[in-house]
mmCIF file as gemmi writes it, N, C-alpha and C atoms, coordinates in Angstrom:
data_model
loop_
_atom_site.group_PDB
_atom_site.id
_atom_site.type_symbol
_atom_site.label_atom_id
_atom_site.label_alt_id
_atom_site.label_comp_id
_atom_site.label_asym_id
_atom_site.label_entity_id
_atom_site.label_seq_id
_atom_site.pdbx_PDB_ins_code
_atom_site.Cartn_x
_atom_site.Cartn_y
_atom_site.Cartn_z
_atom_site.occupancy
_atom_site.B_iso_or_equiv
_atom_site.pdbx_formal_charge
_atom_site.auth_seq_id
_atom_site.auth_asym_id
_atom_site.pdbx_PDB_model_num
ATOM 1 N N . UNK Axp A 1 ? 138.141 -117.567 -104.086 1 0 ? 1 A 1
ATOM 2 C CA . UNK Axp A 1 ? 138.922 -118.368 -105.004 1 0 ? 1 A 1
ATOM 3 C C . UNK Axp A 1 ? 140.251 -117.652 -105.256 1 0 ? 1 A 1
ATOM 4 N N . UNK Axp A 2 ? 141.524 -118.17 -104.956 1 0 ? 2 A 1
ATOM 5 C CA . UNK Axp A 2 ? 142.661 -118.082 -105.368 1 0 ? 2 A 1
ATOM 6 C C . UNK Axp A 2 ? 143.01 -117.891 -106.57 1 0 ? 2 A 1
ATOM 7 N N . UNK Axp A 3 ? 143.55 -116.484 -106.933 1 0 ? 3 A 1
ATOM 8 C CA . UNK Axp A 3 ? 143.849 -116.849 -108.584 1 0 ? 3 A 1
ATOM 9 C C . UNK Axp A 3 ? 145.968 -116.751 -108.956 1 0 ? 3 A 1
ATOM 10 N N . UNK Axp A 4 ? 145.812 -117.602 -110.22 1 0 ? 4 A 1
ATOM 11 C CA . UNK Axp A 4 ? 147.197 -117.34 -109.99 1 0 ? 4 A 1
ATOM 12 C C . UNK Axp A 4 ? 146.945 -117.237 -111.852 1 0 ? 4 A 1
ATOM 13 N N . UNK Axp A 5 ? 147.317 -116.446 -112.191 1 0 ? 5 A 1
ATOM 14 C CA . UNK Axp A 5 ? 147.523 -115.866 -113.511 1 0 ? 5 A 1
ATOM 15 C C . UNK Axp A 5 ? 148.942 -115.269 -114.353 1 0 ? 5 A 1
ATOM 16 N N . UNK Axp A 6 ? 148.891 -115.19 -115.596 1 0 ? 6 A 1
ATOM 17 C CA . UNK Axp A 6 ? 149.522 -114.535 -116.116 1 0 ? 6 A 1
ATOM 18 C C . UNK Axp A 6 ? 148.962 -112.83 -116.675 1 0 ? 6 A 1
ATOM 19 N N . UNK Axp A 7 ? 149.445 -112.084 -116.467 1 0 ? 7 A 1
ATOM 20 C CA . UNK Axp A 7 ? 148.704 -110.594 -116.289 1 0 ? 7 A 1
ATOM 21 C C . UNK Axp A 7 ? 148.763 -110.472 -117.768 1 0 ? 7 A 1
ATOM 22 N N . UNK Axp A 8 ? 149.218 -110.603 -118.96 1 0 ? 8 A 1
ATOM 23 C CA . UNK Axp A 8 ? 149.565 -110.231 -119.929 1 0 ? 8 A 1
ATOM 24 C C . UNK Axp A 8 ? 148.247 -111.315 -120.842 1 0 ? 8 A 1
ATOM 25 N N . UNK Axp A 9 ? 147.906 -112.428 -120.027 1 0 ? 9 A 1
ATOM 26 C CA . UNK Axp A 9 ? 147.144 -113.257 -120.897 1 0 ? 9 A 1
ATOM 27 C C . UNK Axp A 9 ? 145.649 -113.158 -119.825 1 0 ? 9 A 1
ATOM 28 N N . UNK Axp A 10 ? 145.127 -112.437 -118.782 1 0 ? 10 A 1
ATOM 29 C CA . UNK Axp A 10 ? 144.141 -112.238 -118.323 1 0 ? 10 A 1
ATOM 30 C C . UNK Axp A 10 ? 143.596 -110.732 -119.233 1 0 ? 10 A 1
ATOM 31 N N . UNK Axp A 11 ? 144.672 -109.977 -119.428 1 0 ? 11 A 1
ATOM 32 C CA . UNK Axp A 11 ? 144.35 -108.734 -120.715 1 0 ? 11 A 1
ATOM 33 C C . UNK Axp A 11 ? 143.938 -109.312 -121.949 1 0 ? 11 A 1
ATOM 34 N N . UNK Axp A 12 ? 144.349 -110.226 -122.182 1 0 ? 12 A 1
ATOM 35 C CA . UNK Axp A 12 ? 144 -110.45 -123.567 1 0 ? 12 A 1
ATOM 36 C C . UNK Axp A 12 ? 142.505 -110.891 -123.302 1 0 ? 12 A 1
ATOM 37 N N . UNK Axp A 13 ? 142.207 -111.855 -122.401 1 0 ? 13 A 1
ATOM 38 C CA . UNK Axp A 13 ? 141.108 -111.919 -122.199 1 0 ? 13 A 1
ATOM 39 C C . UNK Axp A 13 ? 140.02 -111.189 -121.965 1 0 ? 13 A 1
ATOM 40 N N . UNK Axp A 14 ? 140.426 -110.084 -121.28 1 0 ? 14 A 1
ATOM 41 C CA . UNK Axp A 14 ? 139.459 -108.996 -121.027 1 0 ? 14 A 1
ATOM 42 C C . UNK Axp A 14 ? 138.934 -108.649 -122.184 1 0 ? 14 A 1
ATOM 43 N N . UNK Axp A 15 ? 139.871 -107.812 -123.008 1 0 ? 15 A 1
ATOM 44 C CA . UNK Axp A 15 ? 140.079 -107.589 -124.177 1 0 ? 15 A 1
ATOM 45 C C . UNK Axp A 15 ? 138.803 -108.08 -124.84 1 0 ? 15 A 1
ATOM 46 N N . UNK Axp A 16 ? 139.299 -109.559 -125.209 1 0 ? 16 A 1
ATOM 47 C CA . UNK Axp A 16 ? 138.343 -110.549 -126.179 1 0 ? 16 A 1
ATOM 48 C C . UNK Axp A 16 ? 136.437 -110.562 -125.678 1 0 ? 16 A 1
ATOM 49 N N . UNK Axp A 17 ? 136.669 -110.379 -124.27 1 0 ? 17 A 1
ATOM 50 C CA . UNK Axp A 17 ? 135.439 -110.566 -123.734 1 0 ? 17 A 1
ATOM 51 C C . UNK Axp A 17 ? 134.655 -108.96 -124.199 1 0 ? 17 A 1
ATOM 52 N N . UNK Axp A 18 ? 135.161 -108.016 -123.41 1 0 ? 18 A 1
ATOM 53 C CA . UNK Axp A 18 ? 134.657 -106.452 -124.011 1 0 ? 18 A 1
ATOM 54 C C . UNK Axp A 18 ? 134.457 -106.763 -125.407 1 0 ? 18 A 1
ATOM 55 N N . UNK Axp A 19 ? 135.26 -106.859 -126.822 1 0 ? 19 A 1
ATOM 56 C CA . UNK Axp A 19 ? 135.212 -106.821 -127.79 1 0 ? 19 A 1
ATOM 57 C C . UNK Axp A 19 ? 134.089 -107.889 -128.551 1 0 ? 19 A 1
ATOM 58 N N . UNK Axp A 20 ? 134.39 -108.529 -128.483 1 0 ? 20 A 1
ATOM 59 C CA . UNK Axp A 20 ? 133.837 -109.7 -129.184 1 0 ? 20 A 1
ATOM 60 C C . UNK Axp A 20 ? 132.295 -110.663 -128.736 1 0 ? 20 A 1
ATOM 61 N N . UNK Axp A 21 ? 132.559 -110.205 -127.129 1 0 ? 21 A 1
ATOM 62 C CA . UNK Axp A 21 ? 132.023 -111.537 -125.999 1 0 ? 21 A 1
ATOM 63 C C . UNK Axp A 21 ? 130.548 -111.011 -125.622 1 0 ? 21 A 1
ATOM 64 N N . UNK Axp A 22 ? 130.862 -110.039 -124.954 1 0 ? 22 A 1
ATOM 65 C CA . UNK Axp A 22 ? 129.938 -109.369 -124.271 1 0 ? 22 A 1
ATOM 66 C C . UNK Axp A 22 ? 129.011 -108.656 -125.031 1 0 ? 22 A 1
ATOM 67 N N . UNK Axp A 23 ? 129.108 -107.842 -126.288 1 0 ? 23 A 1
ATOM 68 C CA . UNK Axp A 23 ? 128.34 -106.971 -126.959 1 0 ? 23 A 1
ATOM 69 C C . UNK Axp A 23 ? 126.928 -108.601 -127.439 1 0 ? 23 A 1
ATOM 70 N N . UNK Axp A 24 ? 127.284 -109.521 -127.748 1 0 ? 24 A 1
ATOM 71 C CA . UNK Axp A 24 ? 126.195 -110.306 -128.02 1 0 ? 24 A 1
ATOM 72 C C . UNK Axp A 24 ? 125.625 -110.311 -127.097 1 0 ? 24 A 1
ATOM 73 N N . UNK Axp A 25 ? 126.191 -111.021 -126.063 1 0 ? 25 A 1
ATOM 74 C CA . UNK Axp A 25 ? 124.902 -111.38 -124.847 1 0 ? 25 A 1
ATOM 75 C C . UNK Axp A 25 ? 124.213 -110.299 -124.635 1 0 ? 25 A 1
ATOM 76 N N . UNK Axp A 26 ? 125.216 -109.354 -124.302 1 0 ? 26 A 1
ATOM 77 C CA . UNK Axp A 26 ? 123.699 -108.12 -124.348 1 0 ? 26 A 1
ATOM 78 C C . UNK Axp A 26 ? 122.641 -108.021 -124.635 1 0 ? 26 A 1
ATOM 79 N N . UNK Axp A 27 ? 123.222 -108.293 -125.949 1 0 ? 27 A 1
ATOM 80 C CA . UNK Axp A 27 ? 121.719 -108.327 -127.075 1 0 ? 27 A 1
ATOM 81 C C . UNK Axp A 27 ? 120.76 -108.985 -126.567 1 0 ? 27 A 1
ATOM 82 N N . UNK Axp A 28 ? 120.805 -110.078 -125.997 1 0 ? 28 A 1
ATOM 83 C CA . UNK Axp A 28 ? 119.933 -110.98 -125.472 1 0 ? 28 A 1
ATOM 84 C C . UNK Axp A 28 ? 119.444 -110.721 -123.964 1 0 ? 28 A 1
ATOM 85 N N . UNK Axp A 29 ? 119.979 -109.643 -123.301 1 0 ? 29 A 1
ATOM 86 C CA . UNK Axp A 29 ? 119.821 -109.145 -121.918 1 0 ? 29 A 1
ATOM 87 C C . UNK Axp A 29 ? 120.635 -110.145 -121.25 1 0 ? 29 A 1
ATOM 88 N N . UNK Axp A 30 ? 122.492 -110.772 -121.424 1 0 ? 30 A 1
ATOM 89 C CA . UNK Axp A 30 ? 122.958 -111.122 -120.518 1 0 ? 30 A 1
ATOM 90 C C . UNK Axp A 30 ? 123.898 -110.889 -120.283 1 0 ? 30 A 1
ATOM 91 N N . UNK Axp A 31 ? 124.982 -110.977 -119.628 1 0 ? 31 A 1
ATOM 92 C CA . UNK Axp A 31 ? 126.468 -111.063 -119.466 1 0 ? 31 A 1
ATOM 93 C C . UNK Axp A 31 ? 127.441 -111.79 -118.496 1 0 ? 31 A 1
ATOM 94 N N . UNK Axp A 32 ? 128.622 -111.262 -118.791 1 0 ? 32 A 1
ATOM 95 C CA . UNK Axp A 32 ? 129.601 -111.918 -118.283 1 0 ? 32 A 1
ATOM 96 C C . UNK Axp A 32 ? 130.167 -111.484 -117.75 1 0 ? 32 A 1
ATOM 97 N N . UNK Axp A 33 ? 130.655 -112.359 -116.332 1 0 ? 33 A 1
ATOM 98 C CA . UNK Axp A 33 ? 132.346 -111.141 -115.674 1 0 ? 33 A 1
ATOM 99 C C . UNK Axp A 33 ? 133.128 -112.75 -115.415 1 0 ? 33 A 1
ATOM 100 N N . UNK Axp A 34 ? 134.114 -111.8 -115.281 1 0 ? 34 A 1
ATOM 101 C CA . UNK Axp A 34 ? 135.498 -113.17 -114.637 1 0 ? 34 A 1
ATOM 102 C C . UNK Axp A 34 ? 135.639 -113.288 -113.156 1 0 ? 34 A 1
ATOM 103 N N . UNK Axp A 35 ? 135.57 -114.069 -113.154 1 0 ? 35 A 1
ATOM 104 C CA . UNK Axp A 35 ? 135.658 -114.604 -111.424 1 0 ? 35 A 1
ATOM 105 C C . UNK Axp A 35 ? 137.412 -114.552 -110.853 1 0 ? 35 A 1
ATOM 106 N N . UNK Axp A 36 ? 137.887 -115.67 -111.864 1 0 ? 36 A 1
ATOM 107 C CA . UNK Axp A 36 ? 139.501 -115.823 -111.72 1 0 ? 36 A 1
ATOM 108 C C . UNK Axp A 36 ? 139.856 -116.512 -112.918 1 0 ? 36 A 1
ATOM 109 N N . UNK Axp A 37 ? 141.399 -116.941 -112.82 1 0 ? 37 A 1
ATOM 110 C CA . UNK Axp A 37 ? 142.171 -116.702 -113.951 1 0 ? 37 A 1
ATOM 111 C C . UNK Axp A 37 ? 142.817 -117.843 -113.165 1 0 ? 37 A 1
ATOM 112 N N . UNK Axp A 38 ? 143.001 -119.13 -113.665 1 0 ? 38 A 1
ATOM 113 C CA . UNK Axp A 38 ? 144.053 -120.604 -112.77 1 0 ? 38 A 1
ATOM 114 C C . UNK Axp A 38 ? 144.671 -121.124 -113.764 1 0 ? 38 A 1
ATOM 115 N N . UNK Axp A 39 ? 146.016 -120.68 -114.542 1 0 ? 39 A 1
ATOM 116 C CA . UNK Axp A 39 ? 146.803 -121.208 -115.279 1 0 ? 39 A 1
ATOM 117 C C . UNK Axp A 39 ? 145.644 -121.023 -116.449 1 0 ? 39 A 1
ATOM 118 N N . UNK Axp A 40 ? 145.694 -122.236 -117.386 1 0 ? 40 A 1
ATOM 119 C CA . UNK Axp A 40 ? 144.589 -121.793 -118.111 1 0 ? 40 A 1
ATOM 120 C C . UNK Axp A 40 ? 143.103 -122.243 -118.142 1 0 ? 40 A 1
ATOM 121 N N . UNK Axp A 41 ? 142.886 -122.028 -116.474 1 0 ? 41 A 1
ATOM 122 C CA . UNK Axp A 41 ? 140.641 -122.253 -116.546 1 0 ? 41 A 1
ATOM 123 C C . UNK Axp A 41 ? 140.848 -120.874 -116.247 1 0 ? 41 A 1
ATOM 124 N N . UNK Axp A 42 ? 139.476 -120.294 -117.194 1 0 ? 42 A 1
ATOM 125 C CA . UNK Axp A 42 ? 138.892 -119.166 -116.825 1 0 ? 42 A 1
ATOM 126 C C . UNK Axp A 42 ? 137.534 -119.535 -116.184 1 0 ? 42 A 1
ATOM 127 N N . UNK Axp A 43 ? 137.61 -119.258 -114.837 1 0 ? 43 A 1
ATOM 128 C CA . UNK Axp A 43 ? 136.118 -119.432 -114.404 1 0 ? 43 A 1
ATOM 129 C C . UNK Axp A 43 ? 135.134 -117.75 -114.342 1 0 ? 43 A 1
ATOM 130 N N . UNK Axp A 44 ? 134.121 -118.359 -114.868 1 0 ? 44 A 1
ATOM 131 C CA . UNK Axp A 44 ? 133.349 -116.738 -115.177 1 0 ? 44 A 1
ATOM 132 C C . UNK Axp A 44 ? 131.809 -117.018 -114.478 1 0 ? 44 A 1
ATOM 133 N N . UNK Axp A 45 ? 131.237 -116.084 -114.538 1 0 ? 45 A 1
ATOM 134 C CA . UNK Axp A 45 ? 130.167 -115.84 -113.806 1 0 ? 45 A 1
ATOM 135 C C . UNK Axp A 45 ? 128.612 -115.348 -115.125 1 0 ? 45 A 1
ATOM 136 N N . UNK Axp A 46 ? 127.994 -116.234 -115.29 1 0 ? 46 A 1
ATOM 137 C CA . UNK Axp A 46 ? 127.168 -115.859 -116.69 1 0 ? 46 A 1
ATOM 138 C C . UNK Axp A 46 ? 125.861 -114.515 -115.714 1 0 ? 46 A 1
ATOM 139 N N . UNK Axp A 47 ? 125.48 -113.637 -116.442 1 0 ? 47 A 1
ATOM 140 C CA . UNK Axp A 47 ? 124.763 -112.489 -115.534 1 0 ? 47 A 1
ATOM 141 C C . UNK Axp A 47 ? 123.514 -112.231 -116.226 1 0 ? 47 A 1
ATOM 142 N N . UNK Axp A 48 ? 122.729 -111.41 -115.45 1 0 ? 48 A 1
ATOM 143 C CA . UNK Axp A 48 ? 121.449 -111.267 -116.029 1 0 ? 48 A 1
ATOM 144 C C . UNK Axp A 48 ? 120.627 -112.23 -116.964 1 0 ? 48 A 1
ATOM 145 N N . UNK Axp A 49 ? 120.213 -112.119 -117.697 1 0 ? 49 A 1
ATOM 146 C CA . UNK Axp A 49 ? 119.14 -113.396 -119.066 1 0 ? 49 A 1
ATOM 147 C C . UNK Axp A 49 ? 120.09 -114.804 -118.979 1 0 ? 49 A 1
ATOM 148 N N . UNK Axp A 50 ? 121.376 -114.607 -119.046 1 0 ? 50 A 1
ATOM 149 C CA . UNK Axp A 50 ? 122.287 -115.831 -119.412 1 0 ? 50 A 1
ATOM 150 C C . UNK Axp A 50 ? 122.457 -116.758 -117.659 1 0 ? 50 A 1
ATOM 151 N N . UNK Axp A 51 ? 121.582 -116.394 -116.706 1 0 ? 51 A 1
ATOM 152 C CA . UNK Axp A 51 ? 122.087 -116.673 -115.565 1 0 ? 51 A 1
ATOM 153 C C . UNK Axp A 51 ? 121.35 -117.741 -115.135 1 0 ? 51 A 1
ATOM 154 N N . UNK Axp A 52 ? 119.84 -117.771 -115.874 1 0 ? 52 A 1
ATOM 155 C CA . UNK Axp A 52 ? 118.887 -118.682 -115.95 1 0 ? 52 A 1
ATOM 156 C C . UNK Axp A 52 ? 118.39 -119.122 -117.447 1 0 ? 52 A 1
ATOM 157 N N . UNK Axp A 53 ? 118.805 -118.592 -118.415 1 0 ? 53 A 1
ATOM 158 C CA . UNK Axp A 53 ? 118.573 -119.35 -120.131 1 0 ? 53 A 1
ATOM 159 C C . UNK Axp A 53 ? 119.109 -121.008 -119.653 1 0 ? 53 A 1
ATOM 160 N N . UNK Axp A 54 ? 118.166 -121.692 -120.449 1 0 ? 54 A 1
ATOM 161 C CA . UNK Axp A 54 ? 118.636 -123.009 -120.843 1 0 ? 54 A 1
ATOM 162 C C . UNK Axp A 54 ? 119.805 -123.467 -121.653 1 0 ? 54 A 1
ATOM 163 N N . UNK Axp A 55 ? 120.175 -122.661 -122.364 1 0 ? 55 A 1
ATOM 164 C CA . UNK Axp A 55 ? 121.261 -122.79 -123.448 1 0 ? 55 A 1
ATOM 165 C C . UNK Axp A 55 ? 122.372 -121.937 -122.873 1 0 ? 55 A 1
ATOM 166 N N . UNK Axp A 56 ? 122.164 -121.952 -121.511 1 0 ? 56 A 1
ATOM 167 C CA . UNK Axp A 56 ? 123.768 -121.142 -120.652 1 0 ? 56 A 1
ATOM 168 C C . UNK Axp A 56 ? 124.977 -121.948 -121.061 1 0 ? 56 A 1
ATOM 169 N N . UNK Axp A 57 ? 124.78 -123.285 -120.724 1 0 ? 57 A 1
ATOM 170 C CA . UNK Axp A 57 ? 125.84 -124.034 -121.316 1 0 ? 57 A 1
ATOM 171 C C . UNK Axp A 57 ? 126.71 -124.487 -122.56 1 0 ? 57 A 1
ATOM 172 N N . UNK Axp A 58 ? 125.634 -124.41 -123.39 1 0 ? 58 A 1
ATOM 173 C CA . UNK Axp A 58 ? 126.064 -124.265 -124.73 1 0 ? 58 A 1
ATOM 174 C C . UNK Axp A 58 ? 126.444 -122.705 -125.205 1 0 ? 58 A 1
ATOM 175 N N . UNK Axp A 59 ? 125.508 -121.904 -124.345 1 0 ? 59 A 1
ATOM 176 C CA . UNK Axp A 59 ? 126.792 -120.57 -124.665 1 0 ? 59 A 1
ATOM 177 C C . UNK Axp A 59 ? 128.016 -120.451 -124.646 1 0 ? 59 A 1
ATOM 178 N N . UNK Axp A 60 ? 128.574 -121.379 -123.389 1 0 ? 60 A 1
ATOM 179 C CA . UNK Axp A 60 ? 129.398 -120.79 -122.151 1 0 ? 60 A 1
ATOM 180 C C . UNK Axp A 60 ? 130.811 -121.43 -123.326 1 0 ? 60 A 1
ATOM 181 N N . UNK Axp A 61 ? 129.86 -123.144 -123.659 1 0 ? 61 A 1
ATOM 182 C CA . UNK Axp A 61 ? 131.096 -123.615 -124.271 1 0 ? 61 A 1
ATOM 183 C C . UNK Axp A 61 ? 131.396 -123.449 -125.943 1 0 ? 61 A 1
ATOM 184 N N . UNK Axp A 62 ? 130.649 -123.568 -126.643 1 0 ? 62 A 1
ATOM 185 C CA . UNK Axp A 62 ? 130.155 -122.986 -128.484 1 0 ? 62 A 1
ATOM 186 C C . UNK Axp A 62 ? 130.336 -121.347 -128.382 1 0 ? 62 A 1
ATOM 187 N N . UNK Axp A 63 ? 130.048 -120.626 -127.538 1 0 ? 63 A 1
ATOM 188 C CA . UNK Axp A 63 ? 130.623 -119.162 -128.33 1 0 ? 63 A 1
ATOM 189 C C . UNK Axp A 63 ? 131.844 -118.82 -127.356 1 0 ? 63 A 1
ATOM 190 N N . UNK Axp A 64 ? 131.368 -118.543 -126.121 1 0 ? 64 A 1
ATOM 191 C CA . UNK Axp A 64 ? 132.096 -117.902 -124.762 1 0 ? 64 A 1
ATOM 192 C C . UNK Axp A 64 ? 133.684 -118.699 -125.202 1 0 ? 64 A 1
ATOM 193 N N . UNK Axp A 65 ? 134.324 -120.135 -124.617 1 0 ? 65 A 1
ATOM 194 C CA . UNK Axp A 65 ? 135.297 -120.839 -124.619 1 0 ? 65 A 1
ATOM 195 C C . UNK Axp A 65 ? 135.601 -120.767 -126.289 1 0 ? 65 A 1
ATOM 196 N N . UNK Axp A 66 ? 134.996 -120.909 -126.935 1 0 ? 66 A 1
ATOM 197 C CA . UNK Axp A 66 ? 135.643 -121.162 -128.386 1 0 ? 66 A 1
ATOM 198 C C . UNK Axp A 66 ? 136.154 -119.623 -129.152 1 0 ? 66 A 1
ATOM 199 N N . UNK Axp A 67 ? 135.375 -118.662 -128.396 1 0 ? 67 A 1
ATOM 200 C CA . UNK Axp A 67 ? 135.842 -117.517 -129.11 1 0 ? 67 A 1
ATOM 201 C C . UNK Axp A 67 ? 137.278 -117.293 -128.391 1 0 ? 67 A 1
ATOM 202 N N . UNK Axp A 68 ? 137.394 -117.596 -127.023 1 0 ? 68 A 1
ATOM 203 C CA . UNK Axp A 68 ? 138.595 -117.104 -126.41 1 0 ? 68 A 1
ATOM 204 C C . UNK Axp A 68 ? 139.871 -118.383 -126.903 1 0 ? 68 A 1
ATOM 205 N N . UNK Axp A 69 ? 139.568 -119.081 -127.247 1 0 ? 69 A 1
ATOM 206 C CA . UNK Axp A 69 ? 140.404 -120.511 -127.908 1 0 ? 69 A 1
ATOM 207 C C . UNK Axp A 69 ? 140.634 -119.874 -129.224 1 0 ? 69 A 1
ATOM 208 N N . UNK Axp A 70 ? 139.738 -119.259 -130.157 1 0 ? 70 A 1
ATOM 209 C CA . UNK Axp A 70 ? 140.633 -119.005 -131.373 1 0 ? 70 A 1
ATOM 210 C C . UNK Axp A 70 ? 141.519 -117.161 -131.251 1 0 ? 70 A 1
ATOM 211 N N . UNK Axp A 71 ? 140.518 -116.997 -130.181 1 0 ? 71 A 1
ATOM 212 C CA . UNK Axp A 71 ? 141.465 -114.779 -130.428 1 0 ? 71 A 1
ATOM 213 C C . UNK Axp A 71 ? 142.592 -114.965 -129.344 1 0 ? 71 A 1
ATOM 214 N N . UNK Axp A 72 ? 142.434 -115.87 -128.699 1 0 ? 72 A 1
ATOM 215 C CA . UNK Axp A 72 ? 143.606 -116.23 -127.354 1 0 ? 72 A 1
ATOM 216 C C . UNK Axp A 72 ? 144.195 -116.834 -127.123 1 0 ? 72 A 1
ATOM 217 N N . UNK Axp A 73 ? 144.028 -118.148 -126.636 1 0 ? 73 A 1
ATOM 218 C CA . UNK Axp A 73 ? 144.622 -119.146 -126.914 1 0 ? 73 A 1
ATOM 219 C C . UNK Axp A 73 ? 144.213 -120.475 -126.798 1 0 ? 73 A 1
ATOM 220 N N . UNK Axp A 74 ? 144.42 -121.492 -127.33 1 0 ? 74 A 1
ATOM 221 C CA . UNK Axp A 74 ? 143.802 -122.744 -127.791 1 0 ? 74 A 1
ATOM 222 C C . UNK Axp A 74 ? 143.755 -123.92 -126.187 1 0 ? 74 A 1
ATOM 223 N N . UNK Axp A 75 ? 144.672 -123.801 -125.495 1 0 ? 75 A 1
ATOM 224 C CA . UNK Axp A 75 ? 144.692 -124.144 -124.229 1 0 ? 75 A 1
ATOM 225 C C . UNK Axp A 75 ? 143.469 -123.624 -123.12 1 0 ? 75 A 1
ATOM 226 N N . UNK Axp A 76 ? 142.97 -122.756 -123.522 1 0 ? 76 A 1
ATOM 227 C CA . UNK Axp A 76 ? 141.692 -121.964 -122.349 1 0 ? 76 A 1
ATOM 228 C C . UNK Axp A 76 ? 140.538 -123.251 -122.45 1 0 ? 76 A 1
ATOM 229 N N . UNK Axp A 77 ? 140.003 -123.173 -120.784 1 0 ? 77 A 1
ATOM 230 C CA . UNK Axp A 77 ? 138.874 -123.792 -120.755 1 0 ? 77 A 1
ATOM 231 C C . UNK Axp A 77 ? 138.518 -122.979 -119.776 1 0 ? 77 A 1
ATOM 232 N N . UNK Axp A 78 ? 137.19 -122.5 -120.236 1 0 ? 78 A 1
ATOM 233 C CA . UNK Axp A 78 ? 135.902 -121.809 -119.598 1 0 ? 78 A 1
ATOM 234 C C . UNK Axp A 78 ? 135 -122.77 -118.376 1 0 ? 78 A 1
ATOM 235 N N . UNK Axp A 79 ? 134.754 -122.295 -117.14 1 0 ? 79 A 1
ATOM 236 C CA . UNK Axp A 79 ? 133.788 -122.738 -116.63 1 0 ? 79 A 1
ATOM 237 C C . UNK Axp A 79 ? 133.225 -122.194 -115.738 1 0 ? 79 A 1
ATOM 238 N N . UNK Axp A 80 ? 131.753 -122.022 -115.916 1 0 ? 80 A 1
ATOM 239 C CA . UNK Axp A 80 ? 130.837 -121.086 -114.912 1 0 ? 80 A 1
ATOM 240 C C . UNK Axp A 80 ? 131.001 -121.515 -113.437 1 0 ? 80 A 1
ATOM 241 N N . UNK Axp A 81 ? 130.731 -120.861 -112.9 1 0 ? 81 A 1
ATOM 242 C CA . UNK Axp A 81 ? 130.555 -120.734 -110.789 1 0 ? 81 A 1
ATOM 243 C C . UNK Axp A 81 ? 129.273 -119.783 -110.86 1 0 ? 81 A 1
């Protein structure tokens, strides 16, 4: 997958994900990485527990997309590969 990004707003994302994103799923035995960065879709990759949970989707879009919409920016849409 081709990515075409802004470097200054894929940091922020990182950022938000380390900080905020990732320490939950843990908790639950799962996580997250970023695949790519296309203007503003973040497509991500859900890992371990979150890769087969039923409620991947409602993670992905109720915490994952909404946390990066209010610490980042309101334009982001999240979607798993």
């Amino acid at each position: 997958m081709k990515s075409s990004y802004d470097i200054k707003l894929l940091e922020k994302i990182l950022k938000v994900i380390e900080i905020s994103i990732r320490p939950s799923l843990n908790v639950d035995g799962g996580d997250i990485s970023v695949v790519s960065l296309e203007g503003n879709t973040l497509y991500v990759k859900l890992c371990g527990a979150c890769s087969c949970c039923p409620m991947a989707s409602e993670t992905l879009k109720y915490s994952v997309e909404k946390t990066l919409q209010c610490m980042v920016s309101t334009d982001l849409a999240v979607i798993a590969v």
